[in-house]
C-alpha positions in Angstrom: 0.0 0.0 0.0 1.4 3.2 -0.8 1.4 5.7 1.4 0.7 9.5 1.2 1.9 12.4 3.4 -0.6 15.8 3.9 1.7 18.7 5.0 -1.7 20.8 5.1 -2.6 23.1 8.1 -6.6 23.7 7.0 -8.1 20.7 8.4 -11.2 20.7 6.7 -9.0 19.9 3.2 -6.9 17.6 5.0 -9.2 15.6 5.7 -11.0 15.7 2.5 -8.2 14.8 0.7 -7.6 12.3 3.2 -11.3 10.5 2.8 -10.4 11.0 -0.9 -7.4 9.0 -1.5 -8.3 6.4 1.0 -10.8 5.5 -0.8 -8.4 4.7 -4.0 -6.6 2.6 -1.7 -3.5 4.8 -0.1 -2.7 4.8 3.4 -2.4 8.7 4.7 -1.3 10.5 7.5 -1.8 14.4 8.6 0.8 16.6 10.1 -0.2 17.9 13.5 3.0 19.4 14.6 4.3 21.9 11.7 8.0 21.8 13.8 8.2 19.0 13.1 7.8 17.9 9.8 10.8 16.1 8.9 10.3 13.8 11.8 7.1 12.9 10.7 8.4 12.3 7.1 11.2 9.9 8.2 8.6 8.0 10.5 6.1 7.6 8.2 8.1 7.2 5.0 5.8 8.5 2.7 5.8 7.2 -1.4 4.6 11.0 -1.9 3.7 14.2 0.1 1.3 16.9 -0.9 2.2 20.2 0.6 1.1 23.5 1.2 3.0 27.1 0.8 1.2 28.6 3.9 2.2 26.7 6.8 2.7 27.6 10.4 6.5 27.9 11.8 7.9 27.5 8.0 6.3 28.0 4.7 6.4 24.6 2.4 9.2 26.0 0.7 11.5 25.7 3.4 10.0 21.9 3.8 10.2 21.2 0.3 13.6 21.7 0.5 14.6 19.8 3.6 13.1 16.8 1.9 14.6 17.2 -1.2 18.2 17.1 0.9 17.1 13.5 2.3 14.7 12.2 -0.3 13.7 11.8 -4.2 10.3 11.3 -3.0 7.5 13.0 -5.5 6.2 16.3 -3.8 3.2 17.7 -5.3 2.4 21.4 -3.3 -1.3 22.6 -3.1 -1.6 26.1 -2.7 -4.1 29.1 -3.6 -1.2 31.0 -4.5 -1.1 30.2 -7.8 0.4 33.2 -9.8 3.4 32.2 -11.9 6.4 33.3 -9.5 5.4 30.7 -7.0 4.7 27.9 -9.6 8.4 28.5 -10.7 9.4 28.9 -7.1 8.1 25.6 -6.1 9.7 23.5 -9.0 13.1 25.4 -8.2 12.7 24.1 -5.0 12.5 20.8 -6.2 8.7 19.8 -6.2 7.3 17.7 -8.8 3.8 19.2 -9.6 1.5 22.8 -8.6 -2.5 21.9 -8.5 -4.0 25.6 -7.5 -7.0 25.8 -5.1 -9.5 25.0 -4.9 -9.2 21.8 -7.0 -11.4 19.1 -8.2 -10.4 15.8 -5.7 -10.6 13.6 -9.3 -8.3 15.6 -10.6 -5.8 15.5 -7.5 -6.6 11.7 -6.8 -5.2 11.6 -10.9 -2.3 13.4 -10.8 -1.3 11.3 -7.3 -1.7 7.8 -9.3 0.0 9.5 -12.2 2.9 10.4 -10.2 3.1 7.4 -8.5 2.7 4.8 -11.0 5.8 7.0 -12.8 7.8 6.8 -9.9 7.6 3.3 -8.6 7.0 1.3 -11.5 10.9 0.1 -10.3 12.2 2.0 -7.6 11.4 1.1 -4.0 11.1 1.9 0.1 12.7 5.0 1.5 16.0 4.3 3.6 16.0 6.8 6.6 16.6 6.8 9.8 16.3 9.4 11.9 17.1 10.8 15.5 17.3 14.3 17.5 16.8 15.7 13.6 19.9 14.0 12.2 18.6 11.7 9.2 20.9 8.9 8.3 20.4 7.9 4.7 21.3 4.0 4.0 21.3 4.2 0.3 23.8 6.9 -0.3 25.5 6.5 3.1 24.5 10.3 3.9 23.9 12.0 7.3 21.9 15.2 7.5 21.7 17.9 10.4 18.5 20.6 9.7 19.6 20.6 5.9 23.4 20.0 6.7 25.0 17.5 5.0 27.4 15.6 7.1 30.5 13.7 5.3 31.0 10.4 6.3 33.4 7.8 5.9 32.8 4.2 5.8 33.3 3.6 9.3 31.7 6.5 10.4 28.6 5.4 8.5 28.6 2.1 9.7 29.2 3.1 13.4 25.8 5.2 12.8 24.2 2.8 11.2 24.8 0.7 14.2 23.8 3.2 16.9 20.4 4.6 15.4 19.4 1.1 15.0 19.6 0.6 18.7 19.2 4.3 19.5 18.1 3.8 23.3 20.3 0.8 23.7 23.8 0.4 24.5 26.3 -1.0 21.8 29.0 -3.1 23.1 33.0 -1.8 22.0 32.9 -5.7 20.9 29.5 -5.4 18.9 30.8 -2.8 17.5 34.3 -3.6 16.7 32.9 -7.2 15.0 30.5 -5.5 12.4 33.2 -2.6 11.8 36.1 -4.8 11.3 34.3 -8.2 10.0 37.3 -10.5 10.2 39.3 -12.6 12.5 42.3 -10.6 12.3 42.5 -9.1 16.0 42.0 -5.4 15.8 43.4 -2.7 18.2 40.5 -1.3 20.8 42.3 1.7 20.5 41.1 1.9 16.5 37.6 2.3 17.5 38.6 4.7 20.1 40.2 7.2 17.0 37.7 6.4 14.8 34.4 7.4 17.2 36.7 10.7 18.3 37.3 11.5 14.9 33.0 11.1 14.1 32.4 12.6 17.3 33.9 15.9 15.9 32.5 16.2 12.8 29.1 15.6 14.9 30.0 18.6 17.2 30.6 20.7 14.0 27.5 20.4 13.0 25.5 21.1 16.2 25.3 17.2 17.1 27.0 17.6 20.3 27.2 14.4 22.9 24.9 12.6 20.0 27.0 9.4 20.6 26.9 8.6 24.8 30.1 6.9 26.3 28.9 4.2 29.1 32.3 3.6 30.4 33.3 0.0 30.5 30.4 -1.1 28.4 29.8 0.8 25.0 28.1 3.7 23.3 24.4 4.3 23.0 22.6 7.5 20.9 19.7 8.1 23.6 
């Protein structure tokens, strides 16, 4: 079932679009909380989002564009604004189709199999993973801070990887040194050690400080 994101703050058309596409068979979810919209995103991994301009907190621009850092996912924006400097505005920004208000729900229900049927007719699942705002990407091995890209090695990415897949739980230094290093060659602890100092850092640069938790004796944990 393909699921459908609606980043729209008048809840009246929310939920009419929501009724609508239900019915053709897509599983949707509202925002609530316009802080946080990336959160939502990454937890609900939507195969498209429909988005307003007019938005509490940050116009759909800004949104649109956060996405875009993270995600190919088709955006389609919704908007009465529908003169010619924000239609060019929102493809700029990276969105995939304008439908002006008020709309005809056929129409919209349409354009969303349209889109969809072009967009998935090979490709697959989102690969995000997200915590505190930082989004890891497992297909390209990305992390991103509140549209900052972070770069990563291979180790860094895999000690990530590791971490927000637990994210509550502590990681063993052996855990982690075993799916790091995957051979029976022993490996110094202090390697881990330099490499979780040198992530740590770039982390900090970005605004991720004391992301990655030492429990001393036993591991690391992201709470």
């Amino acid at each position: 079932m393909y699921k459908v994101l609606i980043v729209e703050d008048d809840r009246v058309i929310a939920r009419e679009i929501s009724v609508q596409i239900k019915n053709w068979g897509y599983e949707t979810k509202i925002i609530e909380n316009f802080e946080q919209v990336m959160r939502e995103f990454v937890s609900f991994s939507p195969q498209l989002v429909l988005l307003d301009i007019s938005l509490p907190f940050f116009n759909g621009y800004y949104w649109c564009e956060q996405i875009r850092r993270v995600s190919k996912v088709p955006i389609i924006f919704l908007s009465s604004a529908a003169d010619n400097m924000n239609i060019v505005m929102a493809i700029n920004m990276g969105a995939d189709d304008f439908i002006a208000k008020p709309f005809d729900m056929n129409v919209l229900t349409a354009k969303i199999q349209a889109m969809i049927r072009r967009t998935y007719d090979f490709s697959g699942q989102m690969n995000l993973i997200e915590h505190r705002g930082a989004i890891l990407n497992t297909r390209d091995a990305s992390l991103s801070y509140y549209g900052e890209r972070v770069e990563l090695t291979k180790n860094d990415y895999r000690i990530l990887e590791i971490l927000m897949e637990n994210k509550g739980k502590v990681v063993s230094r052996d855990t982690l040194m075993t799916r790091l290093w995957e051979t029976d060659s022993y490996v110094d602890e202090n390697t881990l050690t330099v490499n979780m100092a040198r992530l740590r850092k770039k982390l900090d640069a970005v605004g991720l400080v004391n992301f990655i938790v030492t429990k001393k004796g036993i591991g690391y944990l992201v709470e």
